[in-house]
KEBA-478806 format. One record per residue (C-alpha): residue in one letter; z, x, y. Coordinates in steps of 0.05 Angstrom, whole numbers, plus 32768, in hexadecimal, padded with zeros to 4 digits. Layout:
<vovos>
aZXY ...
</vovos>
This chain:
<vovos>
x800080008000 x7FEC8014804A x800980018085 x8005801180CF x8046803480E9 x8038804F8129 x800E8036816C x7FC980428178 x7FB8807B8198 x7F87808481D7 x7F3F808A81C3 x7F2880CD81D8 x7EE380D58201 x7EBE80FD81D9 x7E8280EA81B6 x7E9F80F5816F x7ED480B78161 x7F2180D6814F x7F3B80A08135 x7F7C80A78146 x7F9B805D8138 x7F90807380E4 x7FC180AC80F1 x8008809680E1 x7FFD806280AA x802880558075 x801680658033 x804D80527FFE x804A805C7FA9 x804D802E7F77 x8094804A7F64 x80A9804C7FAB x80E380137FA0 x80FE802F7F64 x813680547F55 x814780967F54 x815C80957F01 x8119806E7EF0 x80F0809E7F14 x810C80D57EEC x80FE80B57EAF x80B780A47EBF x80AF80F17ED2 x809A81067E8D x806780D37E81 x803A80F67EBA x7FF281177E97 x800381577EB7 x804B81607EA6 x805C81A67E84 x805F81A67E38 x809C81DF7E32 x80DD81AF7E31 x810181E57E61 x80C281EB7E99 x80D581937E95 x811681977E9E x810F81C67EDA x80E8818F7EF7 x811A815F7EEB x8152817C7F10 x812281917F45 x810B814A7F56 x815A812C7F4A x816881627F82 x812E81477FB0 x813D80FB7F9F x819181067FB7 x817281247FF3 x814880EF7FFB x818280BB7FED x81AE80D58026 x817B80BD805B x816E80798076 x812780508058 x8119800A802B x80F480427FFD x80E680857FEA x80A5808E8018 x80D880758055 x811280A5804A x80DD80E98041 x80C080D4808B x810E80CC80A1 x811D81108083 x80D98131809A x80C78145805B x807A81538078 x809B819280A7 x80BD81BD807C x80E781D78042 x811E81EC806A x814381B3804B x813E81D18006 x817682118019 x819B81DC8043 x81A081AB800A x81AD81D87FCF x81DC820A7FF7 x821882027FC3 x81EF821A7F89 x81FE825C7F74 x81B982677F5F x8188829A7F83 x8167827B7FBB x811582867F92 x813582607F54 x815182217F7B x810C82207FA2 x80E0822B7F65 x810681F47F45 x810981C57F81 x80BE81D27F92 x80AE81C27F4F x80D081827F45 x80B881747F8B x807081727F74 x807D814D7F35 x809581177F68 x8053811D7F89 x802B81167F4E x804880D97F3B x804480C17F80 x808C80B27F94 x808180D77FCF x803E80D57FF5 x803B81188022 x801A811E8064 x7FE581528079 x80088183809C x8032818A8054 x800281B1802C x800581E7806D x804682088057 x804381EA800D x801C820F7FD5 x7FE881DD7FCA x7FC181FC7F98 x7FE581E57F57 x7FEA81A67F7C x7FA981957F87 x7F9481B87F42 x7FC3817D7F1E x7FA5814A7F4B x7F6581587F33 x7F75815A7EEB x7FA2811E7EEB x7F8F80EB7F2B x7F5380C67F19 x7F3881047EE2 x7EFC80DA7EDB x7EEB80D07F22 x7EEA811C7F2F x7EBF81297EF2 x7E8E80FD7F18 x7E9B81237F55 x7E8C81697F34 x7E3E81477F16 x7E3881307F67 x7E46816E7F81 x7E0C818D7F51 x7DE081517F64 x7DEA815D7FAE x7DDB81A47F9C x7E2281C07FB9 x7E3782087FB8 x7E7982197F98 x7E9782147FE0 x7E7C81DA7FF2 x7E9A81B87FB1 x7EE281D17FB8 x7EDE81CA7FFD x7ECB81827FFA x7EF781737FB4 x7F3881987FD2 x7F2E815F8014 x7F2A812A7FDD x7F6281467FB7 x7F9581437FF3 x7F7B80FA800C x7F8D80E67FC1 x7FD981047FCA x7FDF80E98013 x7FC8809E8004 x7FEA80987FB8 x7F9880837FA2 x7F6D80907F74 x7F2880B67F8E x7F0780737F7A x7F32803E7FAC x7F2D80777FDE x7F0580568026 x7EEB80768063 x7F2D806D8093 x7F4B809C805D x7F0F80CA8074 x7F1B80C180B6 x7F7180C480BB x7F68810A8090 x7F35812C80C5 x7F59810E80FC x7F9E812280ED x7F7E816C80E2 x7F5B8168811E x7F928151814B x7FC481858123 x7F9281C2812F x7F6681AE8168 x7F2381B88137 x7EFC818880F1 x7F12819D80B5 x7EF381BF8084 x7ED78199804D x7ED4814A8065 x7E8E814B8067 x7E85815C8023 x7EBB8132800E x7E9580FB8029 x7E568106800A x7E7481117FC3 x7E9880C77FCF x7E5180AD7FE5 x7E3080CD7FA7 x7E5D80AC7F70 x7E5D80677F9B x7E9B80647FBC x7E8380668005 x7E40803F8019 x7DFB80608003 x7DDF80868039 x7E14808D8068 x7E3380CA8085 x7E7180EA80A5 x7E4C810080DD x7E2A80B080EE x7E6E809680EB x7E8D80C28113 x7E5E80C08147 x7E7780948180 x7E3380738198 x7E29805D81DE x7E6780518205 x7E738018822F x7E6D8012827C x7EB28011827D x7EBE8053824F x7E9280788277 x7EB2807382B7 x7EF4807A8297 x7EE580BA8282 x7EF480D482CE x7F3980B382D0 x7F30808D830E x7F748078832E x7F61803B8358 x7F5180058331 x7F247FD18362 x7EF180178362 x7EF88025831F x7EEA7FD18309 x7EB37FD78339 x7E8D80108326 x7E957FF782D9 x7E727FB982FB x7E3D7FD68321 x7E247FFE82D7 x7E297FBF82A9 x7DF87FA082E1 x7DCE7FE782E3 x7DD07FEB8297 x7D987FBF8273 x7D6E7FD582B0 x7D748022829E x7D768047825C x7DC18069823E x7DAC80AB8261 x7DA7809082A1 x7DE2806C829F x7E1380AB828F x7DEC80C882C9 x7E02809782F2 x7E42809482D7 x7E4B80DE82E4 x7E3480DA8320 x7E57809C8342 x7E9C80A08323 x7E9B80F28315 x7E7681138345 x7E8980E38384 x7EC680BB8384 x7EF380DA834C x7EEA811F837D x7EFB80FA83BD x7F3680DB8399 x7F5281228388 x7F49813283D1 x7F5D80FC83EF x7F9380D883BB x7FA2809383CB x7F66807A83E7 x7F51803183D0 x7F0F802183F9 x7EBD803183F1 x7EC380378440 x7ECB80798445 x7EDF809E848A x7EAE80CB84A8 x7EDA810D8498 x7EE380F7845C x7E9580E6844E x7E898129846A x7EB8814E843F x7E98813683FE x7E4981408411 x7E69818D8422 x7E86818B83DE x7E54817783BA x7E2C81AA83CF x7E4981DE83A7 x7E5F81E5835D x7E9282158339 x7E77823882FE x7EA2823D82BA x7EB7828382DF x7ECD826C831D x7E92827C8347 x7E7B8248837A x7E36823C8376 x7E00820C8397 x7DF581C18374 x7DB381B9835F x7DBD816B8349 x7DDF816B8397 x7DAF813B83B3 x7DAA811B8373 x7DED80FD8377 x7DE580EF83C1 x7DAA80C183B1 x7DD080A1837A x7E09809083A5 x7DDF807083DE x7DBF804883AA x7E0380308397 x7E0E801F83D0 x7DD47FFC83ED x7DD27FD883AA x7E0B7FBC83B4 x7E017FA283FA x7DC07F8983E9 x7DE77F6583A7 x7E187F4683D9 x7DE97F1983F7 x7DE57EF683BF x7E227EF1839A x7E5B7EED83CA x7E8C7F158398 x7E6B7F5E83A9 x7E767F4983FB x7EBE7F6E83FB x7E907FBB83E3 x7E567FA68411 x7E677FDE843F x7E3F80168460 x7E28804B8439 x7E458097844A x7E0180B68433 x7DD380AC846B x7D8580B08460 x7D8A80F98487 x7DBD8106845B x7D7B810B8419 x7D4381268448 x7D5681648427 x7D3E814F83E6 x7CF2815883EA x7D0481A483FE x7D2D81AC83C9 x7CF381908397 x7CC581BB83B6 x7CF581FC83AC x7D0081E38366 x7CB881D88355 x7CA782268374 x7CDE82348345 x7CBD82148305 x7C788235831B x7C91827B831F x7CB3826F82D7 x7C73826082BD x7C53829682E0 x7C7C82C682BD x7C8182A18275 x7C3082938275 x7C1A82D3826D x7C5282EF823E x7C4082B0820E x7C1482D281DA x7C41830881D5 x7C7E82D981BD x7C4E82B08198 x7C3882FA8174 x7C8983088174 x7C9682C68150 x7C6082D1811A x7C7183158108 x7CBB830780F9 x7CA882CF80CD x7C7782F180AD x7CB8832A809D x7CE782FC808C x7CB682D48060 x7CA5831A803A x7CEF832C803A x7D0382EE8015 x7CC982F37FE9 x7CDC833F7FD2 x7D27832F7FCB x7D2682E87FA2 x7CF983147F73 x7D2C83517F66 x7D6D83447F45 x7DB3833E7F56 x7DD083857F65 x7D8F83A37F69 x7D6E83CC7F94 x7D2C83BC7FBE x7D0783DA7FEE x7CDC83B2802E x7CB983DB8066 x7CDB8417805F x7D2A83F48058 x7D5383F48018 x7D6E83B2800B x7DA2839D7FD3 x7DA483577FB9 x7DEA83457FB9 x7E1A830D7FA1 x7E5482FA7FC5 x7E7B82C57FEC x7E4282C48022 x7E0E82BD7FDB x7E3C827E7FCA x7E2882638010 x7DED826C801E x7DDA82387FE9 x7DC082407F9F x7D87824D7FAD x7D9D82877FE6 x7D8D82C77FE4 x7DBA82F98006 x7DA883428011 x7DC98383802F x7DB183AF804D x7DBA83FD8036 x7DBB841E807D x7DE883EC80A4 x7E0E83CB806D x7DFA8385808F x7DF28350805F x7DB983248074 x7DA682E18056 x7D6082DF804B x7D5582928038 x7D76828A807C x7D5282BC80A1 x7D1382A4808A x7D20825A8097 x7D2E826A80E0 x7CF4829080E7 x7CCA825380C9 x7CE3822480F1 x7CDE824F8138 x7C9982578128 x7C8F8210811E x7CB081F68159 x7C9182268187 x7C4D821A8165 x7C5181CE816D x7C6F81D481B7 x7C3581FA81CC x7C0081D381AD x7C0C818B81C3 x7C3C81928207 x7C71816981E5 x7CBA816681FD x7CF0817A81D3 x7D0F814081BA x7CC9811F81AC x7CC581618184 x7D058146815A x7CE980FF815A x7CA781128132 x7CA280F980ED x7C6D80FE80B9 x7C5580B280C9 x7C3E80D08113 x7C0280EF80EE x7BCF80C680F0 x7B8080C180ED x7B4E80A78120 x7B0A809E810F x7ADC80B08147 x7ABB806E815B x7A67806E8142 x7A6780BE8124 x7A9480A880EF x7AC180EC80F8 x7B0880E480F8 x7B39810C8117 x7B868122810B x7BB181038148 x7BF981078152 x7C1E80C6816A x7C5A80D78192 x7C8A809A8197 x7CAF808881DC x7CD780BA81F8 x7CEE80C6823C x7CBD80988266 x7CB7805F821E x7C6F8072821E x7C4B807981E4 x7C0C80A781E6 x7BE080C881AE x7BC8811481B3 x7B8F8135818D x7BAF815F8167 x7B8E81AD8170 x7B7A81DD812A x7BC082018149 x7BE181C68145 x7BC381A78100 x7BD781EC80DE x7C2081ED80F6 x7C30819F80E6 x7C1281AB80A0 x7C3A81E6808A x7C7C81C380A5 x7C6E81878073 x7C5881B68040 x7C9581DD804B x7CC0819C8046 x7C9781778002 x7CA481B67FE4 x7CED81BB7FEA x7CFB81797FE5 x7CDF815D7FAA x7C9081537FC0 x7CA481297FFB x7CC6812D8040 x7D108114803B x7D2080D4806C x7D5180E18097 x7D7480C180D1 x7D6F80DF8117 x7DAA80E2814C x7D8F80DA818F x7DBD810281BF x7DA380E181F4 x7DB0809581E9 x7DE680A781B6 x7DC5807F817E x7DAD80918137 x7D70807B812A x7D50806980E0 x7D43809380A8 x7CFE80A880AF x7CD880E48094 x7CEA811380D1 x7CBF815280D5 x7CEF817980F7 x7D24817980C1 x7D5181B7809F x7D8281B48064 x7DCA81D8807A x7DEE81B7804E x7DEC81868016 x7DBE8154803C x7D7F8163806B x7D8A815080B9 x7D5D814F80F5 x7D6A818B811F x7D888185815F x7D6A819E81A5 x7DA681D481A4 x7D9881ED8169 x7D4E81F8817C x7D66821A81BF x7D90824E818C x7D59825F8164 x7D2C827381A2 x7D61829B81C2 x7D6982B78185 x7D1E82C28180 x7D1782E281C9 x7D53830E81BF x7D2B83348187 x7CF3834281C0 x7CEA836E81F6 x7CCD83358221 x7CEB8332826F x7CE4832282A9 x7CCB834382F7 x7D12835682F7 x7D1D837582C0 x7D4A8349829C x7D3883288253 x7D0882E78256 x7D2982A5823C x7CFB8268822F x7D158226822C x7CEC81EC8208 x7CD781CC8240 x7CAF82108256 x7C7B82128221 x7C7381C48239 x7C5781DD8281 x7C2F8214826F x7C0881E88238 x7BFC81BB8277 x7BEF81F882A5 x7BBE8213826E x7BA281D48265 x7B9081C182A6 x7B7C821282B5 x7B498202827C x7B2981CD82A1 x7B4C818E8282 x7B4F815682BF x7B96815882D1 x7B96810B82CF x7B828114827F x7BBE814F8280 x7BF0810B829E x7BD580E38264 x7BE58117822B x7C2981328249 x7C3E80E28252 x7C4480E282A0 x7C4880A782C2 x7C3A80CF8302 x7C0581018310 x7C2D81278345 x7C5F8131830C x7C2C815482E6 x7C12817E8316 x7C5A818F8324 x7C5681AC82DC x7C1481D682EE x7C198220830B x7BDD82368329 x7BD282848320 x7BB082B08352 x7B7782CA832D x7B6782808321 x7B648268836C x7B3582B28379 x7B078291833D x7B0482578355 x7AFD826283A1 x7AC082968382 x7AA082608360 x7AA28230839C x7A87826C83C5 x7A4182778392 x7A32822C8391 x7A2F822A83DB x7A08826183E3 x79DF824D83AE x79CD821283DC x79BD82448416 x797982578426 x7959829783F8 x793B82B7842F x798582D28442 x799582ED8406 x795583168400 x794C836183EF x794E838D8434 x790D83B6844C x791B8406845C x791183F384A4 x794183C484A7 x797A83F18479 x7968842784A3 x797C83FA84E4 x79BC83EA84C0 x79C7843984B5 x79C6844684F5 x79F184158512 x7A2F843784F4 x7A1684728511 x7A1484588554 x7A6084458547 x7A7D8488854C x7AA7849C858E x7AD184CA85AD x7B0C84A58598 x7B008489855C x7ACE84588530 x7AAE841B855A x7AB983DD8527 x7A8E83A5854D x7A5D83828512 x7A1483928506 x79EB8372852C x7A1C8369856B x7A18838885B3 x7A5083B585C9 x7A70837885FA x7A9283A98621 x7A5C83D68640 x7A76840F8614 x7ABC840F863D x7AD4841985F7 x7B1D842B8615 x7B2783E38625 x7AFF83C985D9 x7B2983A785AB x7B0083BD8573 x7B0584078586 x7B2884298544 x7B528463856D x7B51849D8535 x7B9C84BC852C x7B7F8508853B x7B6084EC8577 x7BA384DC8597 x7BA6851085C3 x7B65850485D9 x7B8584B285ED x7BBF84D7860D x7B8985008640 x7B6884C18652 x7BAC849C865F x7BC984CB8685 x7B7F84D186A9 x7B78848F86BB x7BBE849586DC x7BAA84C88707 x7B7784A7871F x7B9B845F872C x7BC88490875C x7B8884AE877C x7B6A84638787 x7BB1843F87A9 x7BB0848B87D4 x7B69847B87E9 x7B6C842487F5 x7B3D841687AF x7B6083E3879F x7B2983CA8770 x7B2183FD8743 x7B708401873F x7B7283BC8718 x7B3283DE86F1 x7B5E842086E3 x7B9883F086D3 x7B6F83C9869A x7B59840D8679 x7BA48432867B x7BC183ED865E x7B9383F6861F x7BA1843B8614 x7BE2842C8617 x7BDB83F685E4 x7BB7842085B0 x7BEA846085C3 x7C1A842485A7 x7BEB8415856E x7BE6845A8555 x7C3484648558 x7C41842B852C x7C0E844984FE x7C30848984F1 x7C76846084E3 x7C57843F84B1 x7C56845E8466 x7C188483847A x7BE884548453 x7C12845F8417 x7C17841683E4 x7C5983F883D9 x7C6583DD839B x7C8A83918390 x7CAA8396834F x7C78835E8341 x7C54835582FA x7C0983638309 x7BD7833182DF x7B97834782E1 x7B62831482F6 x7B2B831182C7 x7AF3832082FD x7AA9833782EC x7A9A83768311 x7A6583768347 x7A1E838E833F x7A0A83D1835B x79F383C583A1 x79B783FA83BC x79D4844483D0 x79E58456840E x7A1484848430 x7A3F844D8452 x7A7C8428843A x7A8783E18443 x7ABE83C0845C x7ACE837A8482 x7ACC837B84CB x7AC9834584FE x7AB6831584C4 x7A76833D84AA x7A7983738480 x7A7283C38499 x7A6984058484 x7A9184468495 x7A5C8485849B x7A6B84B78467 x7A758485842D x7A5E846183FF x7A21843783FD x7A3983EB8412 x7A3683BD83CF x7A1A838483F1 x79D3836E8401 x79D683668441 x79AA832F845B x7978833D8499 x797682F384C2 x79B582E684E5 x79EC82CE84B5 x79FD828584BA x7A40827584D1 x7A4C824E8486 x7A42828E846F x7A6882BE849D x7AA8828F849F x7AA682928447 x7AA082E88453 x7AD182F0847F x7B0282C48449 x7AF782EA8412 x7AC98319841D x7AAA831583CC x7A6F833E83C1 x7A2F830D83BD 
</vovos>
């Protein structure tokens, strides 16, 4: 018999139930009422009681000793007076109690201890968990097993082997079993899943962590029928969504009018938004805003919030400590802001219509200025996401190449050591390897196979190894090839396979159906060779582990904390006895566990880390870099907004040059021939000598080809005069002429050619200035960035006719500097177009 003895505890707020209210039942024998002589008489009748007539009567006066202890406490039975006496604590009582024997102290506990346990196996007294700390429990729970419900364990031991358990596993899970059966006086068959959840509970509440074990134990009572088919420890526990009213409770709001009113405003927000958005909000409303202004400003009881006060939050909110202490900035900052206007507003715009929100109708602390910030802060964050992908883009086939040569190790490892023997010794690539057996052997499954290596002495589980190196490759593989996010990665199943026959050709094609995810859009993509080849080894992988067909399993979904039905998942390991769906965490290990065996970083320096979502933007920046219309790119990725897509798209460099080069040939394509037509030697010799003609005193003369000098050779005063450095003494002389002689005009009254004079010595001056700024400079020397370069993939020029002049752009038409080079450009004779001099002086391409 079970009864409830003590009050329901709170429900904690995790996601995982505790069930707390099961801990402190009362459990009571069916010899609990009788007394103390009959007990010791029915003693002897129990399977497991010792053959030797002395070993029994050692048990007998041990158990008369614990029964007069009992008797001298207060309790209707025997279960009653071992809680009164604390029996569950201790065995300090033992010396206590037994003080006047002259016996040594190991005899009177041996025999106490002994009779003690024949009392437990014939369930006179029903110990609690935190007994078998301090009590040997080994004997114990061996004589449970061979006497409580011998038939049921038999059955057990067959599961176990069906469920393909290691040894660990079984004891682990039969040992749980074992002390439920002691703790509830039942046999393993009447045993139900509150005696489940009162064992993990009272372990977890005792030692702050699961114990070990309770998850087997539940699938052994599930395999011989005593829990329901197809269940599991982990679906029960889970807590599901939590009410509107749970969520906000979570933040331990003191007044009660805001607290009932924000568990108001979410039940009316909630079957207009999905579970996600509503912890958001939850967070966001009752964490975020008004649980913080409560622990700044205690006492306060209205929505209408002072201006200092208003101001004092928005300042807060601005800035978040890290798990170090370190105050950083809030990215979600005007996230919340936004959230808590819309509260707001919501409810004054509610008000008008039911009378019962006019009390909260108040105005809003958040003003619109308050947000403006928010479009910046999109902008910075998409600049943010672009550089990411700037960097990641190009290092992608050498992660992909990373990824494929460490499964393509591990697969050859595991091949090499599952075919030498235990205890032998192997070599692969140059490495001795021993095939060992021990506890980590017994773990890693029967079909494990662990290894150790000669040089280090690490032991290394190959089965393991190479199953994460399958499954990395897969998820990066299938990530890559279809854009998908990464919980539509954990939601693909075998049935999303499907074939589409091409309408009139009568080809079909593979295409993979991706269910509703984040926006509840379904969509279809064409699924690539890439793709096709990936998808089929995964369900090769799983039919030939599993029997010839993919296992159905049940989903979680972290994000509406619901399970989902069983369903032939794709993205499915075995860890234990039973296959599960991985998780989005666990795929985040396995690819920092990937990229820490590179030598991948970034422009700083520092190691590279990729995050799911990345390889999701550069398949769209690939794809629309490849020509795909980036309203075909929305389609495939499931945007309901274009902007959001091109968002996802970073635009390289060499791409916009290509591009712009492209535009560039089609309009001059369009252009008449006749300027783009081969030069005659009178008119290349014309050009020659027009850079002759350049050279002065000073310097180089830079005005165009074709152009007059507009400054009647007064080149002091041209702005296109190029002032040679070894010529600066030459500058000085003229400067310090033209002062002279602006003293010699004011001595002689010509005033007119002062203002002249004046003109000239202020543009020496200015090129004196020039020149000085030049030689501070790094002398023509490069600077480097730290920056990656990335080659654009260009197609050199054709050679242009010799010459002994060098080109270079100059007043928006390209020039030559004597003593170089012949110019690579055909230059044309008529007079250049202003289409065409405007598109030079941009980019100044070679035609």
């Amino acid at each position: 018999m079970t009864t409830l003895i003590t009050e329901p505890r709170a429900v904690s707020s995790s996601n995982y139930l505790r069930h707390e209210d099961q801990v402190g039942r009362l459990h009571l024998g069916p010899v609990d009422q009788l007394a103390a002589g009959r007990i010791l008489e029915l003693l002897p009748t129990h399977p497991r009681w010792p053959a030797p007539i002395r070993f029994g009567s050692i048990r007998v006066r041990g158990a008369g000793v614990v029964l007069a202890w009992l008797s001298s406490h207060a309790g209707q039975g025997w279960q009653q007076r071992w809680l009164q006496a604390r029996g569950d604590h201790s065995l300090d009582w033992v010396e206590a109690f037994t003080a006047a024997d002259p016996r040594s102290q190991g005899v009177k506990r041996s025999e106490v201890t002994s009779g003690l346990r024949s009392l437990i196996l014939s369930r006179v007294v029903l110990p609690d968990y935190p007994f078998f700390t301090f009590f040997k429990s080994g004997p114990l729970l061996a004589d449970v097993v061979g006497s409580c419900g011998t038939t049921a364990f038999a059955e057990i031991q067959k599961a176990s082997d069906r469920l393909g358990f290691n040894q660990d596993q079984y004891v682990d899970g039969r040992s749980v079993l074992s002390k439920i059966v002691v703790h509830t006086g039942r046999d393993v068959e009447q045993l139900v899943a509150n005696d489940l959840f009162e064992y993990r509970t009272s372990v977890l509440l005792r030692y702050g962590s699961s114990p070990v074990g309770v998850h087997a134990a539940w699938d052994l009572l599930r395999e011989i029928g005593v829990l329901p088919a197809g269940s599991t420890l982990r679906e029960r526990l889970r807590r599901g969504q939590k009410s509107p009213a749970e969520l906000v409770d979570r933040h331990q709001i003191k007044c009660r009018p805001i607290r009932d009113l924000l568990v108001r405003y979410l039940s009316e927000r909630r079957p207009s938004v999905d579970y996600s958005t509503l912890r958001m909000l939850a967070t966001s409303l009752a964490g975020a805003f008004w649980a913080d202004i409560e622990r700044h400003h205690p006492g306060i009881d209205t929505l209408h919030l002072p201006v200092e006060v208003a101001d004092g939050w928005k300042q807060r909110l601005s800035t978040v400590l890290t798990s170090d202490g370190q105050s950083r900035d809030r990215q979600s900052q005007f996230d919340v802001m936004g959230q808590v206007r819309s509260f707001y507003l919501d409810v004054q715009e509610w008000a008008i219509e039911d009378p019962s929100w006019v009390p909260w109708a108040v105005p809003c602390p958040v003003r619109r200025g308050d947000t403006q910030g928010m479009s910046k802060r999109k902008l910075t964050a998409t600049a943010r996401i672009h550089q990411r992908i700037r960097e990641r883009l190009p290092l992608l086939p050498e992660l992909v190449a990373a990824i494929e040569d460490h499964h393509r190790d591990a697969t050859a490892l595991l091949a090499v050591a599952s075919a030498a023997a235990v205890d032998t010794v192997f070599g692969h690539q140059g490495v001795s390897y021993r095939r060992i057996r021990s506890a980590a052997t017994v773990k890693a499954g029967p079909d494990g196979v662990v290894i150790a290596n000669l040089s280090t002495q690490q032991k290394i589980n190959a089965s393991r190894a190479e199953d994460d190196a399958f499954w990395i490759w897969a998820i990066v593989e299938t990530l890559r090839h279809s854009g998908i996010r990464v919980e539509e990665l954990m939601e693909l199943t075998h049935l999303a396979l499907v074939s589409y026959p091409l309408p009139g050709g009568g080809e079909v094609v593979p295409l993979l159906q991706i269910v509703p995810s984040k926006t509840n859009e379904e969509r279809l993509l064409l699924v690539s060779p890439e793709l096709a080849s990936a998808l089929a080894s995964i369900v090769t992988r799983l039919r030939r582990r599993n029997g010839g067909s993919v296992p159905l399993v049940a989903r979680y979904d972290d994000y509406e904390a619901v399970t989902g039905p069983a369903l032939p998942h794709l993205f499915q390991r075995r860890h234990g006895p039973q296959p599960a769906v991985m998780s989005t965490g666990s795929v985040r290990q396995l690819l920092n566990r990937t990229l820490a065996r590179t030598d991948l970083s970034d422009s700083a320096g520092q190691p590279l880390r990729f995050t799911p979502h990345d390889f999701r933007r550069m398949f769209a920046t690939e794809a629309v870099g490849n020509g795909l219309p980036v309203h075909i790119a929305a389609k495939l990725l499931g945007h309901r907004n274009i902007n959001t897509t091109q968002a996802y798209v970073a635009i390289f460099q060499d791409e916009l040059i290509r591009t712009y080069r492209h535009f560039l040939d089609e309009r001059r394509r369009l252009r008449p021939a006749a300027e783009y037509r081969e030069p005659t030697d009178e008119e290349w010799q014309e050009f020659q000598q027009h850079f002759e003609l350049r050279k002065v005193s000073l310097g180089t003369c830079a005005r165009p080809y074709g152009t007059p000098c507009r400054h009647e050779h007064a080149c002091i005063r041209c702005p296109v005069l190029r002032v040679d450095p070894q010529q600066r003494h030459r500058l000085l002389a003229i400067a310090a002429n033209l002062s002279d002689r602006i003293v010699e005009a004011r001595d002689n009254g010509w005033l007119g050619e002062v203002q002249g004079l004046q003109i000239s010595l202020k543009a020496a001056q200015d090129k004196l200035a020039a020149l000085d700024r030049g030689s501070r400079s790094v002398a023509g020397h490069p600077t480097s960035l730290g920056t990656r370069r990335s080659e654009p993939d260009m197609t050199p020029p054709a050679p242009a006719p010799a010459a002994s002049s060098r080109e270079s752009v100059t007043d928006g038409r390209r020039t030559a500097h004597p003593h170089s080079g012949p110019p690579r450009i055909r230059w044309p004779v008529l007079a250049p177009s202003p289409e065409f001099i405007l598109m030079d002086r941009v980019l100044a391409v070679d035609d």
